[in-house]
C-alpha positions in Angstrom: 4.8 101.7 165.1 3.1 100.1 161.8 3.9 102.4 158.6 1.0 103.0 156.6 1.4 102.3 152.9 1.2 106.1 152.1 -0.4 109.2 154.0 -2.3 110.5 151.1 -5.5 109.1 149.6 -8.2 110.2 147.5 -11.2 111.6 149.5 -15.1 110.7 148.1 -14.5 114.5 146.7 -11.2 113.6 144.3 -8.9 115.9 146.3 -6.0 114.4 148.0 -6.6 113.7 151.9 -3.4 113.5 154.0 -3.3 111.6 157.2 -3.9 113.1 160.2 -1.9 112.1 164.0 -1.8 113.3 167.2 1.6 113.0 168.3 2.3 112.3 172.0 5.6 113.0 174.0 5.2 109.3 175.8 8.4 109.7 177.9 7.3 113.0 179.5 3.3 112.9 178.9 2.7 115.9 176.9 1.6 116.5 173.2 3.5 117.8 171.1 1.1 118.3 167.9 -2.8 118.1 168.5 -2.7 118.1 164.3 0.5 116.3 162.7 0.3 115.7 159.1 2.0 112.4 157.8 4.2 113.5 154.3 5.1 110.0 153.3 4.4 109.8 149.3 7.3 111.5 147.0 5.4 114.5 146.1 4.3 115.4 149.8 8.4 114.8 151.4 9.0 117.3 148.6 6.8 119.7 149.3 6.8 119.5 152.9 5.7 123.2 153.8 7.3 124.8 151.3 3.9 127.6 150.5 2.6 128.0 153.5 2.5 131.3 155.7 2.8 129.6 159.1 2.5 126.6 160.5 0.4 126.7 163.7 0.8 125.8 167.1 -0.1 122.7 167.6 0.5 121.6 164.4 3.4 119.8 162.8 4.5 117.9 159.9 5.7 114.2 160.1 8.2 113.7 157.3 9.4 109.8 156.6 11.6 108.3 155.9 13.8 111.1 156.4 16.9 112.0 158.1 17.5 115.9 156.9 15.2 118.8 155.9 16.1 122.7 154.3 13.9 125.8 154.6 14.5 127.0 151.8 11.5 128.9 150.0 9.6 129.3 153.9 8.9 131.8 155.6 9.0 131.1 159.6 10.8 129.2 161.3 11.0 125.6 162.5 11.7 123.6 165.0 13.2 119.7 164.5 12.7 116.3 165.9 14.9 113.8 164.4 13.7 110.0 164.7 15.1 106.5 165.0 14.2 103.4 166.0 11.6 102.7 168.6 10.6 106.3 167.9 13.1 107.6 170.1 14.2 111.4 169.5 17.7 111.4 168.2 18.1 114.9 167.9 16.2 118.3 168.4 16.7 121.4 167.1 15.6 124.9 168.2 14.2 127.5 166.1 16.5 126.8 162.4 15.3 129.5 160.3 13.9 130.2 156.7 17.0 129.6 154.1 18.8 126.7 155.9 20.4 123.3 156.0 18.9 121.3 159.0 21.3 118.5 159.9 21.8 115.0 158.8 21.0 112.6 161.0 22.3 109.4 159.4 20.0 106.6 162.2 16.9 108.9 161.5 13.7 107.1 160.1 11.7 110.4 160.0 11.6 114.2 161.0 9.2 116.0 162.6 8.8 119.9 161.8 7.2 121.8 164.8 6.6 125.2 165.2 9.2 127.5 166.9 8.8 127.3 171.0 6.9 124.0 170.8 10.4 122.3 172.6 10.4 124.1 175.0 6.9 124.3 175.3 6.2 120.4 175.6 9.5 119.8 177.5 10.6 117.9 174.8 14.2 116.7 174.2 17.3 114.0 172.4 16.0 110.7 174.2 12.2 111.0 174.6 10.1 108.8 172.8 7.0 109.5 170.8 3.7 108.2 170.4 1.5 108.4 167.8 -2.4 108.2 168.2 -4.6 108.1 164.9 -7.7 110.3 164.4 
């Protein structure tokens, strides 16, 4: 997978545009995230989704480099993908609430924050690789 430089950019407007992926479960064939934003830059790792009401299905927050989150100032839960090399999941976690430390997950290059249910949902589990696709 080629790393863009960083996944925000000025639009024609002045406002910030933030990439955009779909992110594919390649090992089992399912998506995971029709919409998965790319939080590369300082300012969007920070802010992650600290702010927002809910994050909807199908939707999902690419965090990198990375290798731990917190949920601290959210208000639903999440669900986890950890990251390595290859874009092979090194570790998922169910449904970590608002107020918490996720793991650290020393080998991880990035996280991915998912809606709760969207493991079980997509089948998705430690050892699967992902896939993204532009759009």
């Amino acid at each position: 997978m080629r790393w863009a430089r960083s996944s925000l950019a000025t639009g024609a407007d002045g406002r910030l545009a933030v990439e955009q992926v779909r992110l594919l479960n390649r090992t089992r064939g399912t998506v995971i995230a029709e919409r998965a934003e790319v939080a590369s830059s300082w300012f969007a790792r920070l802010r992650g989704l600290i702010g927002r009401r809910a994050l909807e299905p199908g939707h999902g927050l690419i965090i990198r480099p990375c290798n731990s989150v917190h949920t601290f100032f959210m208000a639903f839960p999440i669900e986890l993908l950890f990251v390595g090399e290859g874009d092979r999941i090194l570790r998922a976690t169910r449904a970590i609430g608002p107020w918490r430390i996720g793991p650290i997950v020393p080998a991880a290059r990035y996280v991915v924050e998912l809606p709760a249910g969207t493991l079980a949902a997509s089948g998705t589990a430690a050892g699967d690789e992902l896939e993204w696709a532009t759009q």
